[in-house]
N, C-alpha and C positions, 0 to 999 in steps of 0.2 A: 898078338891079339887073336883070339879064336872068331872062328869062321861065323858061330853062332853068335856071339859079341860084338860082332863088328854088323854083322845084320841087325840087330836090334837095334844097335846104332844107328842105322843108314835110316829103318824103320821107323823111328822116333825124330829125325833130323827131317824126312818129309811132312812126316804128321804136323810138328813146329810149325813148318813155313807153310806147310798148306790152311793150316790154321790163323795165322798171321797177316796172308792175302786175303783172309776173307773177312779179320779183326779189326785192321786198319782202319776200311773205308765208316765203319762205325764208330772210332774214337774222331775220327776227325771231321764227319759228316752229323751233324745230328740233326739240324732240319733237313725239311727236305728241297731238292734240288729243283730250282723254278729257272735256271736256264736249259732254255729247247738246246743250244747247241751241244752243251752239256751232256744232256739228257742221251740225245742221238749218237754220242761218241761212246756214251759207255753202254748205250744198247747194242752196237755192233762189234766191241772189243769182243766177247766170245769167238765170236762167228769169224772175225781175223784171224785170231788165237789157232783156233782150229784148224782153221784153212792153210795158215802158216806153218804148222806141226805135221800136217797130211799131205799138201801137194808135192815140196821135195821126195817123201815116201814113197808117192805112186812111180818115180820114175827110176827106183831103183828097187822094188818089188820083184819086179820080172827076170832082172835079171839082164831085159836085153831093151836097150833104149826107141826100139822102132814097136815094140809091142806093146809097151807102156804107152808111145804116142798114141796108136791104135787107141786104145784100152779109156787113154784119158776124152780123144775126140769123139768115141762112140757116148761115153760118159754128159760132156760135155753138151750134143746136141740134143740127145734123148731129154736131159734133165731143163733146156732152153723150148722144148716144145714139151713144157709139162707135165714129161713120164713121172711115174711113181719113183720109191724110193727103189721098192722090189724091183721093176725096170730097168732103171740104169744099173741096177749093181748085175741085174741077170744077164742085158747084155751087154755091157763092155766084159764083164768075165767070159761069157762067150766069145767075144772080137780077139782078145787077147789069147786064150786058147788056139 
């Protein structure tokens, strides 16, 4: 199989199931959702998603496991005492440098 073939493949195999996950919940949802608990589990699934895709990341980024720690607790407090987004990302990159 060639290199470009097998890309298009891989290509069109995301697209599918990216399409799929977001098909779903419409074939099987058609009213709309009147339980709160419901409601609240699938307004934070992103936010899990993400969180779970990115925190393992940050602590193999650096390269070294004690500046990632840095990196995540400058992260960490700035963003618990309501820095910006610009903030936290300007200085835990600075901490970790």
């Amino acid at each position: 199989m060639s290199p470009t073939l097998k890309m298009v493949l891989l290509v069109l195999t995301m697209a599918g199931v990216t399409y799929l996950i977001r098909a779903i919940p419409f074939a099987f949802f058609r009213k709309k959702i009147k339980s709160t608990y419901l409601c609240s589990v699938l307004y934070y699934v992103p936010y899990a998603v993400l969180a779970a895709m990115t925190f393992p990341a940050i602590f193999y980024s650096t390269g070294n496991i004690y500046t990632a720690l840095v990196g995540t607790a400058v992260a960490l407090i700035v963003s618990f005492v309501k820095g910006s987004m610009l903030l936290v990302a300007a200085l835990s990159s600075v901490a970790v440098f």
